[in-house]
C-alpha positions in Angstrom: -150.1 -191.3 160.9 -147.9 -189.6 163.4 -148.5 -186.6 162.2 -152.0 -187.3 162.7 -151.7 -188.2 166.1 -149.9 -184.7 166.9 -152.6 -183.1 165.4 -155.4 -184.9 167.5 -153.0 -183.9 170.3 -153.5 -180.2 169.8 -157.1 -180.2 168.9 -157.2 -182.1 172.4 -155.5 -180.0 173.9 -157.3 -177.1 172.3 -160.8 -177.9 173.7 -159.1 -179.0 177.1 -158.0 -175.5 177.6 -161.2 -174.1 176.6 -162.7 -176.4 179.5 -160.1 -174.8 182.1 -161.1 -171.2 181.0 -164.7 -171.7 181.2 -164.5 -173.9 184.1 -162.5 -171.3 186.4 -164.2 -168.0 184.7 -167.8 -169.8 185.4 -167.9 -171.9 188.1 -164.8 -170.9 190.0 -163.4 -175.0 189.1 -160.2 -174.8 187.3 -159.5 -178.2 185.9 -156.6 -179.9 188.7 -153.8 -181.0 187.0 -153.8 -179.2 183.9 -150.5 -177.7 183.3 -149.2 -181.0 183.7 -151.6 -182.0 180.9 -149.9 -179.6 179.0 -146.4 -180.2 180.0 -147.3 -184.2 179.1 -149.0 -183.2 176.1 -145.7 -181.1 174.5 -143.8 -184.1 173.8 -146.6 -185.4 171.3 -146.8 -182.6 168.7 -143.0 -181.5 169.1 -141.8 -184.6 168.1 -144.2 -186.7 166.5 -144.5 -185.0 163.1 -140.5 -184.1 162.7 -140.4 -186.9 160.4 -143.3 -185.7 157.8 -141.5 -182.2 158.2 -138.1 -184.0 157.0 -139.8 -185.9 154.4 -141.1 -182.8 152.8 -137.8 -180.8 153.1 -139.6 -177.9 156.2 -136.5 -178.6 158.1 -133.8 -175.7 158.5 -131.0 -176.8 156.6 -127.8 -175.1 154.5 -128.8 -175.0 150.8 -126.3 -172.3 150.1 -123.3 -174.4 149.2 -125.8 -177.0 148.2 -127.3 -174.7 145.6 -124.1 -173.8 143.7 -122.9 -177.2 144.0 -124.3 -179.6 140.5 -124.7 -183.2 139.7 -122.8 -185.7 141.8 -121.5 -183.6 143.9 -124.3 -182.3 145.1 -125.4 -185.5 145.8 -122.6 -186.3 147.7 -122.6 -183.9 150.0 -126.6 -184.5 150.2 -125.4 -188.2 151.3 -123.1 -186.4 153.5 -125.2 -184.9 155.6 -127.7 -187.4 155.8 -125.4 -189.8 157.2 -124.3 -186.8 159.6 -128.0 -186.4 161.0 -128.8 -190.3 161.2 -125.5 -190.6 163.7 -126.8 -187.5 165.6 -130.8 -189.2 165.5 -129.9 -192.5 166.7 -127.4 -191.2 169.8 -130.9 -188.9 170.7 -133.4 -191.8 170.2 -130.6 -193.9 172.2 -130.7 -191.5 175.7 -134.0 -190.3 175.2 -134.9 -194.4 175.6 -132.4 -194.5 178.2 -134.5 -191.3 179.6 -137.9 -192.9 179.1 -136.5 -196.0 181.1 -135.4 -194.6 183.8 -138.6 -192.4 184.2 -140.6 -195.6 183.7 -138.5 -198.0 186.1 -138.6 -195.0 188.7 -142.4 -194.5 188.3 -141.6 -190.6 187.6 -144.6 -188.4 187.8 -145.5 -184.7 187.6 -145.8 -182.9 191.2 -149.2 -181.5 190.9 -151.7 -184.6 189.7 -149.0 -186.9 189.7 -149.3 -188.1 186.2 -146.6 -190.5 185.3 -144.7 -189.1 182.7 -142.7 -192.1 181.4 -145.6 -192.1 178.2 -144.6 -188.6 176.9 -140.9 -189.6 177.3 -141.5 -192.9 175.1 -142.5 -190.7 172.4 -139.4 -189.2 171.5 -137.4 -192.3 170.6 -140.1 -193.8 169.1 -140.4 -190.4 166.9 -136.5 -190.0 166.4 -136.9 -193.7 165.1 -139.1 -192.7 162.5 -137.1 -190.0 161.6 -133.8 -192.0 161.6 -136.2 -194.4 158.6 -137.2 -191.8 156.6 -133.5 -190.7 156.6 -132.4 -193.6 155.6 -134.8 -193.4 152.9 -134.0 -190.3 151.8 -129.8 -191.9 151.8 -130.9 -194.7 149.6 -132.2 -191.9 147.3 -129.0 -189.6 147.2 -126.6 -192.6 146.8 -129.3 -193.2 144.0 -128.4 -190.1 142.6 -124.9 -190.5 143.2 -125.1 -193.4 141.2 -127.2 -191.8 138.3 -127.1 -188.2 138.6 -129.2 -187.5 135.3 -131.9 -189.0 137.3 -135.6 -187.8 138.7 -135.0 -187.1 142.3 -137.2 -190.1 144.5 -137.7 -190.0 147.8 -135.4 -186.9 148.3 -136.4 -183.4 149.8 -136.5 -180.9 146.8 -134.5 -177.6 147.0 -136.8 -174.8 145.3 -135.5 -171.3 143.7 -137.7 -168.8 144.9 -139.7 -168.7 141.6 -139.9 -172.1 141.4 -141.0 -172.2 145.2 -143.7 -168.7 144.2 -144.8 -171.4 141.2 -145.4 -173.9 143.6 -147.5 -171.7 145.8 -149.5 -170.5 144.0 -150.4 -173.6 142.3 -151.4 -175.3 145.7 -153.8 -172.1 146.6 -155.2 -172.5 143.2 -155.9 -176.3 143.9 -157.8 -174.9 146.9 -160.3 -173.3 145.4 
């Protein structure tokens, strides 16, 4: 759903700049405000779909020493890291509320339209919420595996080979058509 909301975002955002082109090129009335639109607006789709990017693995991550390592620990260090990245999510969702607060109780706004900016700031705890949750999915999976490590991976980002990743590929394109 987020990521849905990050997409309206952009297609928003999309015909809104069509609007200020056409508006200044035709009838000499650029839209007031707008790069504070867009500034507002960033917040949305940068952050709103980082936690359907972790849930299917599109993050930047390591997977050398994560390749050669097998079984449990692989898993371990999978359990690791996760743990790592949901200390470092919850001290960002912490400030950035802290942030948004202090925006909202100061009655921030932009300095061209004036736009109060506290909404665009409440959006990145609330995302870095739903990423610290579907981390904590994905660590009730690893220490699954710990636990069983003959098991299907659940609810865990998969690490693809490159043929296995080509496979995939051309698979989905094939589903396309």
């Amino acid at each position: 759903m987020f990521n849905l909301v990050a997409a309206g975002f952009i297609f928003g955002l999309m015909f809104l700049g069509i609007a200020q082109v056409l508006g200044r090129r035709l009838f000499n009335a650029p839209i007031s405000g707008y790069i504070d639109f867009v500034e507002l607006s960033m917040a949305t789709f940068a952050f709103l779909g980082v936690a359907y990017c972790q849930r299917h693995g599109g993050h930047v991550r390591m997977e050398m020493l994560l390749k050669a390592a097998k079984g449990r620990t692989r898993w371990l260090l999978e359990v690791f890291g996760t743990l790592v990245a949901m200390l470092i999510v919850a001290v960002l969702a912490w400030y950035g509320y802290e942030h948004f607060l202090r925006a909202w109780q100061l009655g921030d706004s932009t300095i061209d339209a004036e736009l109060p900016v506290w909404p665009s700031k409440l959006v990145v705890p609330i995302a870095f919420a739903l990423l610290w949750l579907r981390l904590l999915v994905q660590l009730v999976g690893y220490v699954r595996l710990v636990l069983h490590p003959a098991a299907e991976p659940v609810a865990v980002p998969e690490i693809l080979t490159v043929e296995k990743l080509a496979a995939k590929e051309i698979e989905e394109s094939a589903e396309k058509r």
